[in-house]
C-alpha positions as CSV (number, residue, x, y, z in Angstrom):
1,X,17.7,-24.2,-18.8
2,X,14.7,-24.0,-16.6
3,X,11.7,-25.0,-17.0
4,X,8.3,-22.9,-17.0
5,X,7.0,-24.6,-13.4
6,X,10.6,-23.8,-12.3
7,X,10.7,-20.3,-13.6
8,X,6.8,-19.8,-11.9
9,X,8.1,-21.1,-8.6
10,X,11.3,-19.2,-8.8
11,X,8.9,-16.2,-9.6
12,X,6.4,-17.0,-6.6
13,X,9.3,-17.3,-4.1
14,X,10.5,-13.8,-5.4
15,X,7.0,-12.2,-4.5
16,X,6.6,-13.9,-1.6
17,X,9.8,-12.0,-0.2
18,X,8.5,-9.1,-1.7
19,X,5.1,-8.4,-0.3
20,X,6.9,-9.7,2.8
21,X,9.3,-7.0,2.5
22,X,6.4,-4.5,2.2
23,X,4.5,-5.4,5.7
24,X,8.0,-5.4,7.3
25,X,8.9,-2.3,5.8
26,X,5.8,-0.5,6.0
27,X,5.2,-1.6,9.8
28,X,9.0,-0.6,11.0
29,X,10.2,1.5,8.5
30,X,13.8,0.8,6.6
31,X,16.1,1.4,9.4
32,X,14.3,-0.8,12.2
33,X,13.8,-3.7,9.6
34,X,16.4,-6.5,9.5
35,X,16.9,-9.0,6.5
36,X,15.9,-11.5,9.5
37,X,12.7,-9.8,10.1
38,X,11.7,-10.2,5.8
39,X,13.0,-13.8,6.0
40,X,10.7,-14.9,9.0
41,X,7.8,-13.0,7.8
42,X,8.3,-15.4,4.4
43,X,8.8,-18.3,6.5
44,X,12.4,-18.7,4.7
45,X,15.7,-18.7,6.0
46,X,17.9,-15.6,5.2
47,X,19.9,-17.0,3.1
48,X,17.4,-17.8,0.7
49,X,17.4,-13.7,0.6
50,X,20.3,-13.3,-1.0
51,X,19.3,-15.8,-3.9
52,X,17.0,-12.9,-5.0
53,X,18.4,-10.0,-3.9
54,X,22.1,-8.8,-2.9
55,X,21.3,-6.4,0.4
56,X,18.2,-4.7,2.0
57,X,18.8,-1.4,0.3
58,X,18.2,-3.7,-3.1
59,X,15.4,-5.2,-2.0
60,X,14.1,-2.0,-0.1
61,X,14.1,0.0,-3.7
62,X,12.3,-2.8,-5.6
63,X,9.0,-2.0,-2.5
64,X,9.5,1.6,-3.6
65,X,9.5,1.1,-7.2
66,X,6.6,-1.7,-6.9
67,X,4.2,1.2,-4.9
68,X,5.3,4.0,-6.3
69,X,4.1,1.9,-9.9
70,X,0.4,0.8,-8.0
71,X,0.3,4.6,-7.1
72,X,0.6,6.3,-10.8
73,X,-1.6,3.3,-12.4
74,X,-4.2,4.0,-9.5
75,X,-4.4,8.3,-10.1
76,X,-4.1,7.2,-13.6
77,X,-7.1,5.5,-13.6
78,X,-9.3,8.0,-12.4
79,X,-7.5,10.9,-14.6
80,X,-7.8,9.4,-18.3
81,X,-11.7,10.4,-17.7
82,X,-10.9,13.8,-17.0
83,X,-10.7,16.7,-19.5
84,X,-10.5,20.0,-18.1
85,X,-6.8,21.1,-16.6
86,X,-8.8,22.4,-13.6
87,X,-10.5,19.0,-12.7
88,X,-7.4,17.3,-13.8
89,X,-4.7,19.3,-11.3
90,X,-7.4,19.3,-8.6
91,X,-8.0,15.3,-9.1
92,X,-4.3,14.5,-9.3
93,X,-3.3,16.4,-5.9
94,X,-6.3,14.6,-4.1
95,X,-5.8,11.4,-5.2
96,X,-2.1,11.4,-4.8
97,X,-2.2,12.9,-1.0
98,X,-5.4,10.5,-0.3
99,X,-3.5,7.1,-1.6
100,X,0.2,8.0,-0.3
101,X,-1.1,6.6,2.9
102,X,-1.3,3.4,1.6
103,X,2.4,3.1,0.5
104,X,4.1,4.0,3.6
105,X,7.5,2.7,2.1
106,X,7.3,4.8,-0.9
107,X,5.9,7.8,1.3
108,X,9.3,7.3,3.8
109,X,11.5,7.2,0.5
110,X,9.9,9.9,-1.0
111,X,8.9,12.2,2.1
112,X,11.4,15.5,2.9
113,X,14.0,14.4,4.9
114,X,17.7,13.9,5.5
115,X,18.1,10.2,6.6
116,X,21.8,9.4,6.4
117,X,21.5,5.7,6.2
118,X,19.2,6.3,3.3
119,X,21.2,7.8,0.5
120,X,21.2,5.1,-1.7
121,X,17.6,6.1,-1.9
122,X,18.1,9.7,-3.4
123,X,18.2,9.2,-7.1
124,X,15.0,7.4,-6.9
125,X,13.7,10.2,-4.8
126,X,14.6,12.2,-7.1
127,X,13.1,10.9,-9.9
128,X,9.8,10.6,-8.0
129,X,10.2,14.4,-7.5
130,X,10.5,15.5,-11.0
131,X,8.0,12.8,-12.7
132,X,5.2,14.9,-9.6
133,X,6.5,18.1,-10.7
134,X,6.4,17.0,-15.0
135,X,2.4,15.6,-14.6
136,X,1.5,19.1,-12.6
137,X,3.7,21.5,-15.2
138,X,1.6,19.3,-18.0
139,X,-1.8,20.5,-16.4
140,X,-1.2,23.8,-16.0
141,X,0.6,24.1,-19.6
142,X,-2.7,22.0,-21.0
143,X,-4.8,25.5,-18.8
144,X,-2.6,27.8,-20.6
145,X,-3.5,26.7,-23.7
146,X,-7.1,26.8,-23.3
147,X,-7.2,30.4,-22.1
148,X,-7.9,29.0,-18.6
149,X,-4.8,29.5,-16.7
150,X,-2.5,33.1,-16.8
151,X,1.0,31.7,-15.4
152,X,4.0,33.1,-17.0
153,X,6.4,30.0,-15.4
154,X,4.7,26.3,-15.1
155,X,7.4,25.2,-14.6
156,X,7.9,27.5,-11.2
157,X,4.8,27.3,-10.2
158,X,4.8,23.2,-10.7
159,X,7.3,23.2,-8.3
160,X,5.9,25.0,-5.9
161,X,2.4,23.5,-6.0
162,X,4.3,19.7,-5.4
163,X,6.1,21.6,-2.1
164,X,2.3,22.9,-1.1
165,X,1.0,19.4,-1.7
166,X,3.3,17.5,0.3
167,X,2.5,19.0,3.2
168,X,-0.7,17.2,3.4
169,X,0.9,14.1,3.3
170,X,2.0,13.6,7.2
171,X,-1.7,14.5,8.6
172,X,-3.2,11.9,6.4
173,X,-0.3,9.5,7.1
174,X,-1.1,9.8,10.6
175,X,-4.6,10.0,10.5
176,X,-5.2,13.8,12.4
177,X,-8.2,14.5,10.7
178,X,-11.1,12.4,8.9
179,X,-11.2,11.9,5.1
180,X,-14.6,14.0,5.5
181,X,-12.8,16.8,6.7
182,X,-9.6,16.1,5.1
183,X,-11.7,16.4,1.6
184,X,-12.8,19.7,2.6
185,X,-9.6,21.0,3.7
186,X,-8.0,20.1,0.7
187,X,-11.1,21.3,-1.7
188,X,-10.5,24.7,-0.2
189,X,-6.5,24.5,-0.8
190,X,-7.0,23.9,-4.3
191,X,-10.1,25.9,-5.5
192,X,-7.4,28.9,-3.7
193,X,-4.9,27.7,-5.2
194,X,-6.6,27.4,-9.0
195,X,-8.1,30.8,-8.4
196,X,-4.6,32.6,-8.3
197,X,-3.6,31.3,-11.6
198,X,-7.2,31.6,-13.5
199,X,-6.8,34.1,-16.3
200,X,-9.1,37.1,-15.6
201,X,-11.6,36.1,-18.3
202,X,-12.2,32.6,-16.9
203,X,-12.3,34.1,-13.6
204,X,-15.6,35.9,-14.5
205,X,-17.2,32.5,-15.7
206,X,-17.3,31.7,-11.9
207,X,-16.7,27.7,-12.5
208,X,-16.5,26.0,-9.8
209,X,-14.6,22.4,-9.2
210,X,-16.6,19.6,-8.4
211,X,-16.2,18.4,-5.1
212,X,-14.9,14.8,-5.3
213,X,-16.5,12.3,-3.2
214,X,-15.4,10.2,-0.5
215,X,-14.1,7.0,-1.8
216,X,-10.9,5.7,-3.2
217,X,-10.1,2.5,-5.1
């Protein structure tokens, strides 16, 4: 039976391999990284690896599941102040496209494309997919309630608002435009967005969303 120092040690080691799985991984990517490349990065030898996890792909979904985790508690955070569905579905979007850039191993997992080598990958994605498209179908069912919303499908139109979103995710990735200007490109999305699906009565009210600010935690 171990012991509580050996059980903290054992448990050090484990993130030590795992934060240096996430600078490998988010530098190269999965297919350019080598299980030599984590090990020398944690200043172990590869077989020491294998004590912790059985293959990359293991070891690769446990960085996905790690930042994909920091991500939700991080939107989550700034949404449990929020009451109106409006504020709520415009917050979630920006936060979600603003922080994605710093997870670049969950944003390759998750991102829309066919990588062969990758498949092991897909139920994860998957999952990923349909928890986005559940916290968007909630919003817009919460708007519906309150009179605020006039969408026969949420479910439909959840779906297609996490394909609209995603789009955003590459130019912020890759930093084409400022967070300034991202901001207001993404303010202007939405508010068109949220204006299609406003119910006519909450439509006259002219309510506008507030901008949010520049910062991220």
């Amino acid at each position: 039976m171990q012991t509580k120092d050996q059980e903290d040690i054992k448990d050090d080691a484990r993130n030590l391999i795992i934060q240096s799985a996430r600078n490998i991984f988010g530098r190269f990517g999965y297919r350019k990284t080598t299980l030599e490349d984590i090990a020398k990065e944690a200043k172990k030898g590869k077989s020491s690896l294998y004590y912790y996890f059985d293959s990359k792909e293991e070891l690769y979904m446990e960085v996905v599941k790690i930042e994909a985790k920091e991500l939700s508690e991080g939107i989550m955070k700034v949404l449990k102040q929020i009451v109106d569905p409006r504020e709520s579905l415009y917050r979630y979007i920006y936060e979600r496209t603003v922080r994605i850039g710093q997870f670049e191993t969950l944003h390759e997992a998750v991102k829309d494309s066919s990588i062969t080598d990758m498949e092991f990958i897909t139920p994860l994605r998957d999952r990923y997919l349909e928890d986005e498209i559940s916290i968007i179908e909630r919003f817009l069912k919460q708007g519906v309630s309150y009179g605020i919303f006039d969408i026969p499908n949420p479910t439909l139109v959840a779906n297609t608002l996490v394909i609209a979103i995603k789009g955003y995710d590459q130019p912020i990735i890759q930093r084409k435009f400022g967070l300034e200007s991202f901001n207001e490109k993404l303010h202007s999305l939405i508010s068109l967005l949220l204006k299609g699906i406003t119910s006519d009565i909450e439509r006259k009210r002219n309510y506008h969303l507030p901008l949010v600010e520049n910062a991220v935690d």
